[in-house]
N, C-alpha and C positions, 0 to 999 in steps of 0.2 A: 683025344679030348677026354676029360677027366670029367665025370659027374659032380654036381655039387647037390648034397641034400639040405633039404629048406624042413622047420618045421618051428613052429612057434613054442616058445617067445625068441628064439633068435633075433638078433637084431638081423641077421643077414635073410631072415624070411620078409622082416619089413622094408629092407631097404628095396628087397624084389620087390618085393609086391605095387612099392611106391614108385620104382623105376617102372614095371611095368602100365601104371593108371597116370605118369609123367606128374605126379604130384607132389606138395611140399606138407612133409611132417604137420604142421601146426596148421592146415586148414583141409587136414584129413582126419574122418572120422574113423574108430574103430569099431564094432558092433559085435558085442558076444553073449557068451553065455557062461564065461570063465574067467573067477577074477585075477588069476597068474597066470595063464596063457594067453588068454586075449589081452584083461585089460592090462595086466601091470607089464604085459611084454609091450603093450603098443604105447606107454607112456614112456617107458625107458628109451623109446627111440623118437619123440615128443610128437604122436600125435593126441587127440583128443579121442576120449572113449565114453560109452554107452553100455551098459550093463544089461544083459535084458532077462527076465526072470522066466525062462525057459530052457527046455535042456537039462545039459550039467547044474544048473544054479540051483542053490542049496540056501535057504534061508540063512541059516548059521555062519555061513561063509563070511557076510556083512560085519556082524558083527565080533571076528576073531581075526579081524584084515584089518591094516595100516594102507590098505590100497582103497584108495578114494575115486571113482568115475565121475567123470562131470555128469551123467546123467545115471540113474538106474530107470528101467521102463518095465511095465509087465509085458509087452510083448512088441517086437518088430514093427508091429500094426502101428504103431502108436509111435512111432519113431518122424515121418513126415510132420504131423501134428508138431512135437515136440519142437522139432529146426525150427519151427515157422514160427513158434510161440520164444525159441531164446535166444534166438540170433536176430 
């Protein structure tokens, strides 16, 4: 048996990760703190992402990026609230 390494933004990290939660791309969220790792790997493989201003995130980032989240939030905390308010 042959290892396979996963790490994002692979598409072959999100197809696991979706295979393992038995989920479909477009009504899976993403949740990060990285606009090329998290968020623009998890759109190339079409799910939906969330941006969240902790961690890695760098003000600057926003505004020097072609990568757009459907959400940015300041913090995870706030991430229930938000589902409940745009869906």
């Amino acid at each position: 048996m042959e290892a396979t390494i996963l790490g994002k933004p692979s598409p072959a990290y999100f197809e696991a990760a979706l295979a393992a939660l038995d989920a479909e791309p477009e009504l899976t969220w993403m949740v990060g703190d990285d606009l090329e790792a998290d968020v623009e790997g998890a759109q190339r493989f079409g799910l939906r992402t969330v941006l969240v201003r902790t961690g890695k995130f760098r003000p600057e980032q926003l505004e020097r990026t072609t990568v757009v989240p459907d959400a940015v939030l300041s913090s995870i905390a706030y991430l229930p609230e938000w589902l409940e308010r745009a869906l």
